[in-house]
N, C-alpha and C positions, 0 to 999 in steps of 0.2 A: 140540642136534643129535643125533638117533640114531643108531646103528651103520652104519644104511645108506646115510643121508646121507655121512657119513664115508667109506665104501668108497667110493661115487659119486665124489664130489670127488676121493679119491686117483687112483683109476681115470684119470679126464677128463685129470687133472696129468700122468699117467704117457703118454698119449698126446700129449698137446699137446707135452712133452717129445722122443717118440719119433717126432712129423712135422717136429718144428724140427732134430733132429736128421739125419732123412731130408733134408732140403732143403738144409739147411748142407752133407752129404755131397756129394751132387748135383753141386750147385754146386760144390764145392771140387775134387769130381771132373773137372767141366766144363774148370776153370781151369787146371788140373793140363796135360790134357790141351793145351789151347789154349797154355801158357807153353811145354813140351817140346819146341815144331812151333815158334815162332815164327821164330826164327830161320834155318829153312830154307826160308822163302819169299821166290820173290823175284820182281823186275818184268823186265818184259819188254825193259826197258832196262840192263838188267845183262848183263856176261859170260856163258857159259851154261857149266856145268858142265863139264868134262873128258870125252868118252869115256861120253858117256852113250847107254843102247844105247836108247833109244825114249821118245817122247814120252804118256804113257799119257791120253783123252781121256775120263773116265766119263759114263755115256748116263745121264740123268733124266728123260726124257718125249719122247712125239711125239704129235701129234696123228691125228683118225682119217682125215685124207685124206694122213697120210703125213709133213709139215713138221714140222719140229723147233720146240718149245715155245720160248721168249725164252732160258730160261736153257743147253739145250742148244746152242739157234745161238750164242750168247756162247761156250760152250765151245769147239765148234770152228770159232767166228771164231780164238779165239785159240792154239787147237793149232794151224791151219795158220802163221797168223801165226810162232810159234816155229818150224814145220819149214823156212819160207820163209826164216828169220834163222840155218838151220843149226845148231841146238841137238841137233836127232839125224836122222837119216835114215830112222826109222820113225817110223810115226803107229802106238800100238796103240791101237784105239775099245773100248771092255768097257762091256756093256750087254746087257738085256733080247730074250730073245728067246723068252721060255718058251712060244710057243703061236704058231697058224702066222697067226694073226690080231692079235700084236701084235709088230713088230720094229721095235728102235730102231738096229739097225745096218745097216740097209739104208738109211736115212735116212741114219743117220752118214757111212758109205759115199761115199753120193752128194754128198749136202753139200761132202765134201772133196773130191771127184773134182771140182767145180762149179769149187771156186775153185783148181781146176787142180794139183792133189795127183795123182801119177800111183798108181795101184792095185795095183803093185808094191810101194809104199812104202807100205799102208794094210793092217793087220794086225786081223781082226776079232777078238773073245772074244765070243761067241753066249751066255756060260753067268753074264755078270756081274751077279748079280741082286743084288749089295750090294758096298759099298763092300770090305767085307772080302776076301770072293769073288774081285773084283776084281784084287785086290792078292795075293793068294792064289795065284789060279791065271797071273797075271804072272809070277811067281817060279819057279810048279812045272810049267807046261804052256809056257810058252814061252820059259823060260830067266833073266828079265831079273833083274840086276842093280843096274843104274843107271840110276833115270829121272825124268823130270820130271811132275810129276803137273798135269790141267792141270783145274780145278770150279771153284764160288763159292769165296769166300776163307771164309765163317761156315765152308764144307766140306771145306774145304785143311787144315785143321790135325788134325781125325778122321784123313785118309786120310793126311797126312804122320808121324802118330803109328802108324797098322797098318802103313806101309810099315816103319818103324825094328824095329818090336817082332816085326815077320818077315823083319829083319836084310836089308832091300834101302838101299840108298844113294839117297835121295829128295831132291828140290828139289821147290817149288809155286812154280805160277805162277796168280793171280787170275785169274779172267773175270768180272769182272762188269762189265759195260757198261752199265747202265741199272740202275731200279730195279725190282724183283720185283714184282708182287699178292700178299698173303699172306706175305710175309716174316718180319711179328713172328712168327705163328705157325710159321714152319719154322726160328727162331732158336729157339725155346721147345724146337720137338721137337729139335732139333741138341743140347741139354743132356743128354737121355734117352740120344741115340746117342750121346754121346761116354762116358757111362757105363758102356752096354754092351757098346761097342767098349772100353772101358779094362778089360774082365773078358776078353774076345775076346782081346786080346793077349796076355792070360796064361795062356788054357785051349787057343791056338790050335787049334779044331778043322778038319776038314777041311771045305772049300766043299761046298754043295748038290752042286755037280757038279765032280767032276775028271774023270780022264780021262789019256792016255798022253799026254810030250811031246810037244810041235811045234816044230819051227825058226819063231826070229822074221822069216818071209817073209808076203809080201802073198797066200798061197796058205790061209792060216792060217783 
C-alpha cells in the first residue's frame, strides 16, 4: 500500500470518526434538552400553576383562505380550553406576521373569539417568527413572568427549556389531538432546533424584532 493509499484511509477514518461524533452530539444535545423540560409538563387535568400571568399559544401555519392548519387548531383548541378552566386570564397568541399577505394572528385572533374567548383577554405578538423570539419578547415587551406555554409536546420541551434559560417560570401543556402528515420528518428537524436553541440560550441574543414595552392587555 503506498503513501497515499495510507493518507486516504487515515483521512476517510478521521471523518467517519468526526460525523459519528457530530451525531452522538446531536443527539445527546437533543436529549439534554428534552430530560431538563420534562418535568414541567403538564396535562390538562392537573392543578394549574399559581398566579400565572398568561397563557402563551405559538402560531405554526395557516392556510391561504385564512383557517388554521390541524396542528394550530389543536393548539388553540387547547389554550382556550385551559383559559376556560382558569389557569390564567390572558390568552398571549405570538406568531407570524411578517408581510401583509401572510397573518397568522388574525386567524388566531378569531379562532379564539369563535369559541367565545372575549378580545379583551386575547393578547396579540405580530413579531413571533420563532420559538425563541416568542419567548423573548413575552418577557421583555410585554412583561411576563409566569406562563403556561401551550404547542405539540415533540415542541413543548425546545420552548420549556428557552423559557427557563430566559429565567421565566414556565409549565407546558400538550396539544396534540390527532396525528400530524409529516411528522417523522418535523421530529428529525426538532433534533437540529433543539441544538441550536441549546446554543440560543446561552448567547441569548436579541429577537428579529423588539420594540418598547406593552402592558399585558387585549389592546396589545
Amino acid at each position: 500500500m503506498n503513501k497515499w493509499k495510507k493518507y486516504l484511509l487515515r483521512t476517510l477514518l478521521v471523518l467517519v470518526v468526526l460525523c459519528a461524533f457530530l451525531v452522538v452530539l446531536a443527539f445527546g444535545l437533543s436529549a439534554y434538552v428534552v430530560g431538563s423540560a420534562r418535568d414541567r409538563v403538564l396535562t390538562p387535568e392537573e392543578s394549574a400553576p399559581p398566579e400565572v400571568d398568561c397563557i402563551l399559544v405559538l402560531g405554526c401555519g395557516v392556510y391561504s383562505d385564512g383557517t388554521p392548519t390541524p396542528m394550530l387548531a389543536d393548539r388553540l383548541a387547547r389554550g382556550v380550553e385551559l383559559y376556560e378552566a382558569g389557569w390564567a386570564d390572558k390568552l398571549l397568541m405570538s406568531g407570524d406576521n411578517r408581510s401583509q399577505y401572510y397573518n397568522e394572528l388574525a386567524t388566531m385572533c378569531q379562532v379564539a373569539q369563535d369559541k367565545g374567548v372575549p378580545r379583551e383577554d386575547i393578547v396579540l405578538d405580530y413579531a413571533g417568527l420563532s420559538t425563541y423570539d416568542s419567548l423573548y419578547r413575552a418577557r421583555d415587551i410585554f412583561g411576563v413572568k409566569k406562563l403556561v406555554i401551550v404547542t405539540q409536546e415533540y415542541h413543548l420541551y425546545r420552548a420549556l427549556y428557552l423559557a427557563q434559560a430566559l429565567g421565566l417560570e414556565a409549565w407546558g401543556v400538550a396539544a396534540d389531538g390527532q396525528n400530524y402528515r409529516g411528522q417523522t420528518m418535523r421530529d428529525l428537524r426538532e433534533i437540529v432546533a433543539r441544538d441550536k436553541d441549546f446554543f440560543w440560550a446561552i448567547l441569548q441574543p436579541e429577537p428579529t424584532y423588539l420594540g418598547d414595552p406593552e402592558p399585558l392587555t387585549g389592546n396589545s
